[in-house]
C-alpha positions in Angstrom: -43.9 -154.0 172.8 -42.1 -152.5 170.1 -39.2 -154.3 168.0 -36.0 -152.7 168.6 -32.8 -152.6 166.4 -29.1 -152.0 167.6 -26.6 -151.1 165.2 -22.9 -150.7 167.2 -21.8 -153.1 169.2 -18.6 -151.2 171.1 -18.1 -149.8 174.5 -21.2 -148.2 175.2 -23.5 -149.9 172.1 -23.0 -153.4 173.7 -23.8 -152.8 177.3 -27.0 -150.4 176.0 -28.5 -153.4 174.0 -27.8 -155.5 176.8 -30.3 -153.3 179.3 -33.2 -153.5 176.5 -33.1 -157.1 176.6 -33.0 -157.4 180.2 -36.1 -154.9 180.0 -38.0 -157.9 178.0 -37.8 -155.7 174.8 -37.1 -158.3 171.2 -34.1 -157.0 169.9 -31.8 -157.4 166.9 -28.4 -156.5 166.5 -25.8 -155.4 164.3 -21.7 -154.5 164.4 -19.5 -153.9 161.6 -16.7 -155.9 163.5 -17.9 -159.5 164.1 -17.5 -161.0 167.5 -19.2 -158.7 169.9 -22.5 -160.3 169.7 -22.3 -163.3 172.2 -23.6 -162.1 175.4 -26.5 -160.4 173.6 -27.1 -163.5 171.8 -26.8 -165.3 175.2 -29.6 -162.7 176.6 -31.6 -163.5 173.8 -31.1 -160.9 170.8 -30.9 -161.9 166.9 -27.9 -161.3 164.9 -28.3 -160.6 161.4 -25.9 -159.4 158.7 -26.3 -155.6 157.4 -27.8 -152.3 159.2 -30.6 -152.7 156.4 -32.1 -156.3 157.9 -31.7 -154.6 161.2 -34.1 -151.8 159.5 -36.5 -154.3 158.2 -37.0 -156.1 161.1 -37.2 -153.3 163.2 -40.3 -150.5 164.3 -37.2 -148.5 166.4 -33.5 -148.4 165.2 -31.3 -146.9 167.5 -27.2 -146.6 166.4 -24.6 -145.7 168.7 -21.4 -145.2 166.0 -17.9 -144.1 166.7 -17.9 -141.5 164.1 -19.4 -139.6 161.2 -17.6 -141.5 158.4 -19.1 -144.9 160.0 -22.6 -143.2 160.1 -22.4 -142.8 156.7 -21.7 -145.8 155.8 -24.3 -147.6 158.1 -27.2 -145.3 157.1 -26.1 -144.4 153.3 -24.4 -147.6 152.6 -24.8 -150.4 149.9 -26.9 -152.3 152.7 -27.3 -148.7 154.7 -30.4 -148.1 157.1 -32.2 -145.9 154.4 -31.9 -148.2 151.6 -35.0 -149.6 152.0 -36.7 -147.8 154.9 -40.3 -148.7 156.1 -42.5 -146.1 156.7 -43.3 -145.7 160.5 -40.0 -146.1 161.5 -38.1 -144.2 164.2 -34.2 -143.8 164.2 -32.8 -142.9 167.2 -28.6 -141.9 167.0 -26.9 -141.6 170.5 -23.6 -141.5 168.7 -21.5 -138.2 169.1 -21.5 -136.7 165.2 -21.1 -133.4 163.9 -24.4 -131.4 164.2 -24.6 -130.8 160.8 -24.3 -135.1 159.9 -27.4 -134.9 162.4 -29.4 -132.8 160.2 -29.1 -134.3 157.1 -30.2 -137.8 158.7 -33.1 -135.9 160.1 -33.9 -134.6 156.7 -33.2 -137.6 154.8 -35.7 -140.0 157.5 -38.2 -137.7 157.1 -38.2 -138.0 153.3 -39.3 -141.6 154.0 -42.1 -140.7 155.8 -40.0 -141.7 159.6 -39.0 -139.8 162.5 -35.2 -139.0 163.8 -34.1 -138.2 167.3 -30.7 -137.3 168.2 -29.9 -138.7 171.8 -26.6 -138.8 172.2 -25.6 -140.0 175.8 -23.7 -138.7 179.0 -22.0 -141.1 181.8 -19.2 -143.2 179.8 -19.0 -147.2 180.1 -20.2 -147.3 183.9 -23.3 -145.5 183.2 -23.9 -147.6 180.1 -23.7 -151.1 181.8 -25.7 -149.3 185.0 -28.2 -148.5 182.9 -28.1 -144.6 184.4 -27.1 -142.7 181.0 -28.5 -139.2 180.8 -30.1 -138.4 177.2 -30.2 -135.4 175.7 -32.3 -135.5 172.7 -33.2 -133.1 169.7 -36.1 -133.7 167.5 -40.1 -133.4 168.0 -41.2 -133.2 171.2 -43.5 -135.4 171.0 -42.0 -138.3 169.6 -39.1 -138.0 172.0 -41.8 -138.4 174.8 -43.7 -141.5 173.0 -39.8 -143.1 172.9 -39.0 -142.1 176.3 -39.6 -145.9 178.0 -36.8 -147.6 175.2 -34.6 -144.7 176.2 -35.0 -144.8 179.9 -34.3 -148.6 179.8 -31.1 -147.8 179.0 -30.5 -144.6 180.8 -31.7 -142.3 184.0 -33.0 -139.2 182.3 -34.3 -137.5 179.2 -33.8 -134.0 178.3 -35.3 -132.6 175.9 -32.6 -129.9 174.0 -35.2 -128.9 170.8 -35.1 -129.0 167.6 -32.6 -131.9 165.4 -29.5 -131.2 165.9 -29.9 -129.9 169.2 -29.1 -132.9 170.9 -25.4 -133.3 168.7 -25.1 -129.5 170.0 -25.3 -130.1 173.6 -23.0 -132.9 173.5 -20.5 -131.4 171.8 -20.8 -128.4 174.0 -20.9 -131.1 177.1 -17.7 -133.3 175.9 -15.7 -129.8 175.4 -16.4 -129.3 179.6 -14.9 -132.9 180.0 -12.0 -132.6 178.2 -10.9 -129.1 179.5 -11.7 -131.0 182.8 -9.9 -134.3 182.0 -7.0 -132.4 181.1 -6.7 -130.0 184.1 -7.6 -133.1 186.7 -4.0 -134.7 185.5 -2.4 -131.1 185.0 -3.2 -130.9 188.7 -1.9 -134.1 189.7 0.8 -133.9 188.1 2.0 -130.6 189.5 0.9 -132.5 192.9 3.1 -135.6 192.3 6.2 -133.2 191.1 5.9 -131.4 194.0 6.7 -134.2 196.2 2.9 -135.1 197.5 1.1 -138.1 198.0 -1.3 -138.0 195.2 -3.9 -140.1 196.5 -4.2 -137.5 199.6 -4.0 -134.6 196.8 -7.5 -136.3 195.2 -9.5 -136.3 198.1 -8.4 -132.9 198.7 -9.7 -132.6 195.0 -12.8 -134.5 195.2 -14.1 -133.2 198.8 -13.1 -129.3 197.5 -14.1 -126.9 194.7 -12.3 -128.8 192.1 -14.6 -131.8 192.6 -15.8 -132.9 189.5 -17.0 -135.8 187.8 -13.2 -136.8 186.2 -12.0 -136.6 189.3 -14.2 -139.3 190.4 -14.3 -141.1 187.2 -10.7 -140.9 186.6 -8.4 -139.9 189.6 -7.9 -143.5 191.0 -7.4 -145.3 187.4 -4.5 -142.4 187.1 -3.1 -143.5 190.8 -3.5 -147.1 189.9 -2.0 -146.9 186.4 -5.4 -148.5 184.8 -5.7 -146.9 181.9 -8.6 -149.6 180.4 -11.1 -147.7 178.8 -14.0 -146.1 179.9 -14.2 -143.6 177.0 -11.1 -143.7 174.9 -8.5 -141.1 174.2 -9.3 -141.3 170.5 -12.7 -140.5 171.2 -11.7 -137.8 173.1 -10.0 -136.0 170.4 -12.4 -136.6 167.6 -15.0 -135.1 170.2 -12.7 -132.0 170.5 -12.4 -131.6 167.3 -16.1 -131.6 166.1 -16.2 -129.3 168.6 -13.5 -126.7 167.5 -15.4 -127.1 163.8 -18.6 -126.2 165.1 -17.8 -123.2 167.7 -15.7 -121.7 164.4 -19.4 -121.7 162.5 -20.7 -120.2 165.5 -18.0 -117.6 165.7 -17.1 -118.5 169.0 -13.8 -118.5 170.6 -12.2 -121.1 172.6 -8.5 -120.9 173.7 -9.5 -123.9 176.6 -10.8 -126.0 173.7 -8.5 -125.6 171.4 -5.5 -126.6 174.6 -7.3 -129.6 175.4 -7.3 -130.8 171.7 -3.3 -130.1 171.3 -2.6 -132.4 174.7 -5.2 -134.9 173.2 -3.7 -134.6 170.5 0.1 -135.5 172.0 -1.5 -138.3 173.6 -2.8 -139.6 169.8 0.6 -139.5 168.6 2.2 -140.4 171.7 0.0 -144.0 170.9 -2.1 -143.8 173.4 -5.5 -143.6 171.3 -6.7 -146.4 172.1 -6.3 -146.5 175.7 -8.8 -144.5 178.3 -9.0 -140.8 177.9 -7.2 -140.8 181.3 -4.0 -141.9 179.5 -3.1 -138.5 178.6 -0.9 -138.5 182.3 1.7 -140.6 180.3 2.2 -137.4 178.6 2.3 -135.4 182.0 4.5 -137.8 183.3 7.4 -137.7 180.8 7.0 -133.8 181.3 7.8 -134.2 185.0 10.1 -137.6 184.8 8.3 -139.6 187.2 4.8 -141.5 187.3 1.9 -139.9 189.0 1.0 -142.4 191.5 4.2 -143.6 192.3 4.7 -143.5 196.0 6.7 -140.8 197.9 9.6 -141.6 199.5 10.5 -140.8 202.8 13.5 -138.8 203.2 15.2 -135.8 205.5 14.2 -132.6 204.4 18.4 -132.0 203.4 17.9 -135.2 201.3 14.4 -133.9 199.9 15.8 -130.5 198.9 19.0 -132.1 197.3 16.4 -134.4 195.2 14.7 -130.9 194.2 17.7 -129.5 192.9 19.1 -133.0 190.9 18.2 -132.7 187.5 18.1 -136.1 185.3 20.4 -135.6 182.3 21.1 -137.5 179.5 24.7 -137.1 177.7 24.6 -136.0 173.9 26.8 -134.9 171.0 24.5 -133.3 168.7 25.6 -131.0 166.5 23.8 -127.8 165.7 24.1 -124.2 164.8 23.4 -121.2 166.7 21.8 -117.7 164.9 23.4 -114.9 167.4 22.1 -111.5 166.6 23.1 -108.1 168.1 21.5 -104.8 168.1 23.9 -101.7 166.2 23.8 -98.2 167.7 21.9 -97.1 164.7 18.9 -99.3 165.4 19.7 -102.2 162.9 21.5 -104.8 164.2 23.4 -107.7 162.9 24.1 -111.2 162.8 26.6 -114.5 163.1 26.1 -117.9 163.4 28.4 -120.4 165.3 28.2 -123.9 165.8 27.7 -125.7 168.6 26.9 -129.1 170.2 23.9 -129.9 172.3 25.2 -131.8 175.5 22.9 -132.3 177.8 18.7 -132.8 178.1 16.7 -131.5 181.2 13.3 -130.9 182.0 14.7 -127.4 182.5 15.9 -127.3 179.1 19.3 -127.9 177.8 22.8 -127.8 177.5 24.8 -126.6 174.5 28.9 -126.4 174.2 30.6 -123.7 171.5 34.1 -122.4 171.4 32.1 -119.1 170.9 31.9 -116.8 174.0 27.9 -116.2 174.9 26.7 -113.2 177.6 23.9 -114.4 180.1 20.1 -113.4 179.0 21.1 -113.3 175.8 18.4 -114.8 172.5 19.6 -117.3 170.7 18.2 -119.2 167.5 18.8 -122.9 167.7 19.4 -124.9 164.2 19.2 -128.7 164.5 20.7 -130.8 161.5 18.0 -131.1 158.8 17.5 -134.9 159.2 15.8 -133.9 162.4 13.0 -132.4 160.5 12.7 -129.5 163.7 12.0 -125.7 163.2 14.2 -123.6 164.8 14.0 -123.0 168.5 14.6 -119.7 170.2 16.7 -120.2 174.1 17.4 -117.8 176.6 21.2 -118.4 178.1 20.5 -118.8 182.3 23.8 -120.2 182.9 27.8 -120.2 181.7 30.3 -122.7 182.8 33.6 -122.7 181.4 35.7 -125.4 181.0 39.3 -126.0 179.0 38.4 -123.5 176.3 35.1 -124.3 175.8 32.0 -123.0 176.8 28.6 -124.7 178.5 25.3 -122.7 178.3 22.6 -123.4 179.8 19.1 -122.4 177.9 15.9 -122.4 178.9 13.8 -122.7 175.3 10.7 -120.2 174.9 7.5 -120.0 173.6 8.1 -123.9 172.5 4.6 -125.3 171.6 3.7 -129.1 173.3 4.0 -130.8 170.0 7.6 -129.8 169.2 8.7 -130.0 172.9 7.3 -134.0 171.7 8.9 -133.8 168.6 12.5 -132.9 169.8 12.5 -135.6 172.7 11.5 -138.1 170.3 14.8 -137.0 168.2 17.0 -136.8 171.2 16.0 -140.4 171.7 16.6 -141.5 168.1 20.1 -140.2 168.4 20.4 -141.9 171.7 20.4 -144.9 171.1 
């Protein structure tokens, strides 16, 4: 039975190593971050101190890594994997990298006279402990086959994608489906819960329907139950995406749905929530639609339900800004003022802004925030008028705002809140 080495100890690495020594396969492990190690050690694996004494000891070395810059420190390091690489070895990476980090660890294995297979792995933390991870792997056929009982220790299936770098293809082409799903699961919900639904009805409408899909299953009821421990993390999620957005530019491919996905991931990164499961990204949803997704609908009249339709939360501000008003001239120029202005009021239809200067409805306006605020300018349509003892309230809905600054202005409305 061959010797097998585990370097990456983390959500998936840890449960993975744990099914090869269950199998009865000698194994020796490595993490960067100490600590992770005692229930392997408990099951019998040996810990030693760099990813080269992992190599040495080792006739298979398999790495599961949370990124590229870690893979090149664990394989090109001071005490890297190819330091001192025995001939006969096989390297087997399940970690998600970019294709192009594959090849050059295929190349630089072979030049030791060793063989490289990239398998990364489908089925998140529940398929890792289960032991039912799907493989797909790139390299030679043949050594992927003579491999194929250590992988399906760990896992259900191996599919063979081709040549190297095949395998970090397919996942990043797979990862792109489950983000754009991820992302319009809680979309959905949201719009469900908003609407005055009860959401766990609304998923089993979902999961019984032709939006089933495997997010729905894996994360519908963590949304519901607020359990946002992770499965696959949210960080993850967005460095997937964006190996993803790298590569399909090299292939000259477009991808609008990708490139979505990674702004809301990306909102939920600087939201905090990176290090939380991928599911997380309802807390943005949520603060979009003021309520949580899973909280429970109240029973009510339908008088009382349409008044709670129409009642808009607002928060009371004095903020000054300026407004850019421009006018179209007879002659086809047109020309321009600016007037100040106070921004009132915050709803999730838009907001509020008070001026002594008289507005028309449907007009374009050019919102200027104080500089401190460090926001571009923002372009509102005026939907309603109220006035009131010489002043005047407008209401505008903002336009083409992109999710980021939406963020960005909510998080200065709060600063100035407080």
């Amino acid at each position: 039975m061959k010797s097998i080495g585990f370097i990456g100890l983390g959500t998936m690495g840890e449960p993975m190593a744990a099914n090869l020594l269950r199998k009865g396969y000698p194994v020796t492990v490595f993490n960067r971050t100490p600590g992770k190690e005692g229930q392997l050690v408990e099951l019998g694996a040996d810990v030693v101190l760099s990813p080269l004494e992992v190599a040495k000891r080792s006739d298979v070395v398999i790495t599961m890594i949370s990124n590229d810059q870690a893979i090149e420190e664990v394989y090109f390091g001071t005490d890297g994997i190819l330091k001192e690489l025995k001939p006969g070895t096989t390297i087997i990476d399940s970690s998600t990298i970019s294709p192009t980090l594959a090849m050059r660890l295929a190349s630089e294995v072979a030049d030791r006279f060793c063989d490289f297979i990239d398998a990364p792995v489908t089925g998140s933390k529940p398929a890792a402990i289960d032991g039912t991870l799907l493989f797909m792997a790139g390299g030679d056929k043949q050594t992927i086959l003579d491999h194929q009982d250590i992988l399906l220790s760990m896992g259900k299936e191996v599919i063979y994608m081709g040549e190297n770098g095949s395998g970090a293809n397919a996942k990043l082409a797979h990862n792109t489906i489950v983000g754009i799903n991820a992302a319009g699961l809680i979309e959905g919900m949201a719009i469900a819960a908003k609407s005055g639904i009860d959401v766990s009805s609304f998923l089993r409408v979902v999961q019984s329907g032709g939006a089933a899909s495997k997010q729905a299953d894996l994360k519908g009821r963590k949304i519901i139950d607020r359990d946002f421990s992770v499965q696959f993390s949210l960080s993850l999620m967005l460095k997937d995406l964006r190996l993803s957005s790298v590569l399909t530019d090299s292939l000259g491919v477009s991808t609008p749905m990708l490139e979505a996905a990674k702004s809301l991931f990306q909102l939920g990164q600087s939201a905090g929530y990176g290090e939380s499961d991928l599911s997380a990204l309802a807390h943005i949803y949520e603060n979009w639609i003021g309520k949580k997704i899973g909280e429970p609908v109240a029973s009510s009249t339908a008088d009382n339900k349409n008044a709670e339709r129409r009642k808009k939360a607002r928060l009371p501000l004095d903020i000054p800004l300026m407004m850019s008003i421009y006018q179209w001239e007879g002659d086809g120029g047109f020309s321009g003022q600016s007037v100040n202005g106070y921004l009132r009021d915050l709803s999730e239809d838009g907001i509020q802004i008070e001026s002594e200067t008289p507005l028309e409805k449907d007009m374009f306006i050019v919102i200027h925030f104080l500089q401190e605020s460090e926001l571009p300018p923002m372009t509102g349509r005026i939907i309603r008028i109220e006035r009131k003892n010489g002043m005047f309230k407008y209401g505008c809905m903002l336009t083409a705002l992109p999710l980021y600054q939406r963020l960005q202005l909510q998080e200065y409305i709060a600063s100035k809140s407080q």
